[in-house]
C-alpha positions in Angstrom: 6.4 14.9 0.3 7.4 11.3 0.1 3.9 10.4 -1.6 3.7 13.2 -3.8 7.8 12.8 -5.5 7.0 9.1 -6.2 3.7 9.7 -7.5 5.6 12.4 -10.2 7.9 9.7 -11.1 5.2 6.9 -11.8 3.7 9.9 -13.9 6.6 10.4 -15.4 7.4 6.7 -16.3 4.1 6.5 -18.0 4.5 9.3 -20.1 8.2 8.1 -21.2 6.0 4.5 -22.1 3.8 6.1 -23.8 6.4 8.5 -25.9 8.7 5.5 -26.3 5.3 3.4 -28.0 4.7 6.0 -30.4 7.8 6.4 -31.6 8.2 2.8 -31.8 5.4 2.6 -33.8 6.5 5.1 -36.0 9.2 3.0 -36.6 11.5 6.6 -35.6 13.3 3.9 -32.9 14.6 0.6 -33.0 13.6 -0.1 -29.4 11.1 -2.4 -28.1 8.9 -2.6 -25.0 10.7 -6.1 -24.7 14.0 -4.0 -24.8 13.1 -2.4 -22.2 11.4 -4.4 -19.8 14.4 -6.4 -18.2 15.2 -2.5 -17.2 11.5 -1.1 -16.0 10.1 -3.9 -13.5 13.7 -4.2 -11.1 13.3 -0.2 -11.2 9.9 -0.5 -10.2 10.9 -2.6 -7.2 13.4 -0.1 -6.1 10.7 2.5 -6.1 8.3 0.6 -3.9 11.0 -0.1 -2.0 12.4 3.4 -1.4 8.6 4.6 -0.8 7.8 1.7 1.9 11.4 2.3 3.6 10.7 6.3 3.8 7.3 5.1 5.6 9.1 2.8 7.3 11.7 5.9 8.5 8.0 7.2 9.5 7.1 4.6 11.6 4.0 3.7 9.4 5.5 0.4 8.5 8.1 -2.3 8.6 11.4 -1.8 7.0 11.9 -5.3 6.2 10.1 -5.8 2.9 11.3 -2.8 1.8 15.0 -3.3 2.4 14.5 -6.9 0.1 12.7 -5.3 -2.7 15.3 -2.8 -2.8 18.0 -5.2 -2.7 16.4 -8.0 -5.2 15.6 -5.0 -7.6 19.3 -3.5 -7.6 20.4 -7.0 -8.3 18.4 -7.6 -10.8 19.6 -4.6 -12.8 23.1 -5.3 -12.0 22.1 -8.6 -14.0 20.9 -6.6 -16.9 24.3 -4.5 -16.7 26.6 -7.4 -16.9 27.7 -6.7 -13.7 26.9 -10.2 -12.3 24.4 -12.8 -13.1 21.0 -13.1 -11.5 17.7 -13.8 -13.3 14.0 -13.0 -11.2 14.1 -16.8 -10.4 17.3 -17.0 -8.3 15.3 -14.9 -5.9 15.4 -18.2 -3.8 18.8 -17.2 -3.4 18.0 -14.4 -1.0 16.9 -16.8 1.6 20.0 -16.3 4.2 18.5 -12.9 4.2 15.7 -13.8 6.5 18.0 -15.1 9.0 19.9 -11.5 8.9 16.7 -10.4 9.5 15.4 -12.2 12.1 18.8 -11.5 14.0 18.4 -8.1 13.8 14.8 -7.9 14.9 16.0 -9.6 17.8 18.8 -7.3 18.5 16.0 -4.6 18.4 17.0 -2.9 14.6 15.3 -1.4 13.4 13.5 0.4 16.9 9.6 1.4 16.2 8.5 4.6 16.1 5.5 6.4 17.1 3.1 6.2 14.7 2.7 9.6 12.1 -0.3 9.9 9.6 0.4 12.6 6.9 -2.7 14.2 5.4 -1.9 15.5 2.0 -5.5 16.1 0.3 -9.4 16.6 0.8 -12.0 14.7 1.0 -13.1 13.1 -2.5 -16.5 13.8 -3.9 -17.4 10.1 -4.0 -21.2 9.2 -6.2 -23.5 6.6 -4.5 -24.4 3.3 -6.4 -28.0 1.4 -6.6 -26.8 0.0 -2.9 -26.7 3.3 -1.2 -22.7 3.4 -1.1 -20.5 5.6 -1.9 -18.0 4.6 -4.5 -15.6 5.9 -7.1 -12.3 4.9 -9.0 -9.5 7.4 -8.2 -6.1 8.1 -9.0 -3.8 9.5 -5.7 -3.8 10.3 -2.5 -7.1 11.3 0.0 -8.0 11.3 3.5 -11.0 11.5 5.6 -10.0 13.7 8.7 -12.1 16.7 8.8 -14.0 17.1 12.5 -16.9 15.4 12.5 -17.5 13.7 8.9 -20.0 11.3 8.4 -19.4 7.5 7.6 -21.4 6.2 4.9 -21.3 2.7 3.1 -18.3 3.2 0.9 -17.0 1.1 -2.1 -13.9 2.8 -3.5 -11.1 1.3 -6.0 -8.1 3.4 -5.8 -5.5 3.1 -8.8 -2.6 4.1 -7.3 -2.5 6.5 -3.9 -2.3 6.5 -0.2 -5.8 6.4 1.8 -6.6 7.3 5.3 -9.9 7.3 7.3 -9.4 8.9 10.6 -13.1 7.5 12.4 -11.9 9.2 15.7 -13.1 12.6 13.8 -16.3 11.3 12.3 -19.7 10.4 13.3 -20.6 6.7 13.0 -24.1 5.9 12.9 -25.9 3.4 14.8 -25.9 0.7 12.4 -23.6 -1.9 10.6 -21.6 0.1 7.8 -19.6 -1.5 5.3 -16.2 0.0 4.0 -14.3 -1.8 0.9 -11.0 0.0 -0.6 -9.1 -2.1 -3.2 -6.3 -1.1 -5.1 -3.6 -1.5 -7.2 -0.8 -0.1 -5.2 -0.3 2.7 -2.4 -0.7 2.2 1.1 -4.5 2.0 3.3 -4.2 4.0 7.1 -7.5 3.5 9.1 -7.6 4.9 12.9 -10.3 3.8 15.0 -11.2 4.6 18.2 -11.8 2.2 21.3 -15.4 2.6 21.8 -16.4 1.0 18.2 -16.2 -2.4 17.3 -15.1 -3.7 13.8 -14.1 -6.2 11.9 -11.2 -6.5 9.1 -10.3 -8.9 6.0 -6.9 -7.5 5.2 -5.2 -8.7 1.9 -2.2 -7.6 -0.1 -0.5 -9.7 -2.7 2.7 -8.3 -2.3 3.9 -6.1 0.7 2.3 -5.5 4.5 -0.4 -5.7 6.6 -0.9 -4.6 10.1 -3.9 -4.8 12.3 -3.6 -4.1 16.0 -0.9 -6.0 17.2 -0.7 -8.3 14.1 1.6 -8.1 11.2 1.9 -10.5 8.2 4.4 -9.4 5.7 5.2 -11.0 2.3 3.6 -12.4 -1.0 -0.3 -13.0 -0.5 -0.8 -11.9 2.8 -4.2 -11.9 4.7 -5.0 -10.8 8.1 -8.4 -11.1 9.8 -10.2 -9.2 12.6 -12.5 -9.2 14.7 -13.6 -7.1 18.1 -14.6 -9.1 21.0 -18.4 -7.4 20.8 -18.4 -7.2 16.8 -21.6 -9.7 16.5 -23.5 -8.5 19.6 -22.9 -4.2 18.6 -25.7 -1.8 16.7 -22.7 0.3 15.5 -19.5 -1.4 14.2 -17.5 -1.0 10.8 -16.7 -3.7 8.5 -13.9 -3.2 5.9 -13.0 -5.2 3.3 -9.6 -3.8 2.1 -7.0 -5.3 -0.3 -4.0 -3.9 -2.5 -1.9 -5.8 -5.0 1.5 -4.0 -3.6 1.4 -1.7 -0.5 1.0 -1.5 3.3 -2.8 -2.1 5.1 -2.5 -0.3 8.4 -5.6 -0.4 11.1 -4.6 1.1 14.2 -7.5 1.8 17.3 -6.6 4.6 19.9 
């Protein structure tokens, strides 16, 4: 439910761009994209944030992150309303914050949760390259979690959307098998299980990854992985996986 209500809204802010340019150039309002922009990119960071903290209500990631975008975005609009005054460059203001944080981590708040994966569409019909991998450019959300589905070489660039490759359903083949997913923004779940060894390069610009036991959270972040018997193994994964703004998770059970 979570993914699908802010995906509508990200809809419907493109279509309300696009109507608002139209009309602009029609010269049938006196607005301007500049008008407008002080408005649109601190409500974009309350929107990630309200998506990552309802994944974060989940269990599916931190709660941290979230709660700053939230918090930098609101003030940033209270800016624009004349409410107080703070421009995108006093963000350095909002360092006592990690102390608040830190404190409360180490009171326990928030407590983690089990983790809960959300399936929410089939599997896409991907087309296969000059390489032999399967790639495509999509738009939304898409799982792979049917019994039994077969890992290929995939190469997918995901506009916006949630992804999720359960490999504790599928049939891996005995060989080394690549997996790359970048994207603009959304959030990557991978499940693996304990039997197959991998290895992960992990990047987001602007949000949360977490691999195993390890979380980076923040602006540029980069985590990387590697099983103990990843070099000596005939069948192992290798993912490549990077988003602009989102959550990476890679979990093995």
């Amino acid at each position: 439910m979570g993914s699908r209500f802010f995906r509508s809204l990200f809809a419907i802010a493109i279509v309300l761009l696009g109507v608002i340019l139209v009309l602009e150039n029609l010269d049938l309002v006196e607005w301007t994209i500049g008008d407008w922009w002080p408005y649109i990119y601190p409500s974009f960071f309350i929107l990630v944030g309200l998506k990552w903290l309802y994944k974060a209500f989940k269990g599916l990631n931190g709660i941290w992150v979230p709660l700053f975008l939230i918090i930098f975005g609101s003030l940033l609009l209270l800016d624009q309303f004349n409410y107080i005054i703070f421009e995108f460059w006093d963000v350095y203001k909002l360092w006592p914050m990690v102390l608040v944080f830190i404190g409360l981590s180490y009171l326990g708040i928030p407590r983690k949760r089990q983790m809960k994966i959300f399936y929410e569409s089939n599997d896409p019909e991907l087309n296969t390259n000059k390489d032999g991998e399967k790639e495509r450019v999509i738009f939304g959300d898409y799982d792979y979690s049917k019994t039994n589905w077969k890992v290929e070489p995939t190469n997918i660039w995901n506009v916006v959307g949630d992804h999720t490759m359960d490999f504790t359903k599928a049939f891996i083949p005995d060989q080394d098998t690549p997996i790359t997913i970048h994207g603009l923004a959304g959030d990557i779940n991978i499940i693996l299980p304990h039997h197959v060894d991998f290895s992960v390069r992990a990047t987001v610009h602007a949000g949360e990854v977490v691999v195993i036991d390890q979380t980076s959270q923040g602006i540029n972040r980069t985590l990387i992985y590697e099983t103990e018997g990843y070099e000596q193994a005939t069948r192992k994964l290798t993912f490549n996986l990077k988003l602009n703004a989102g959550s990476i998770r890679v979990d093995r059970i």
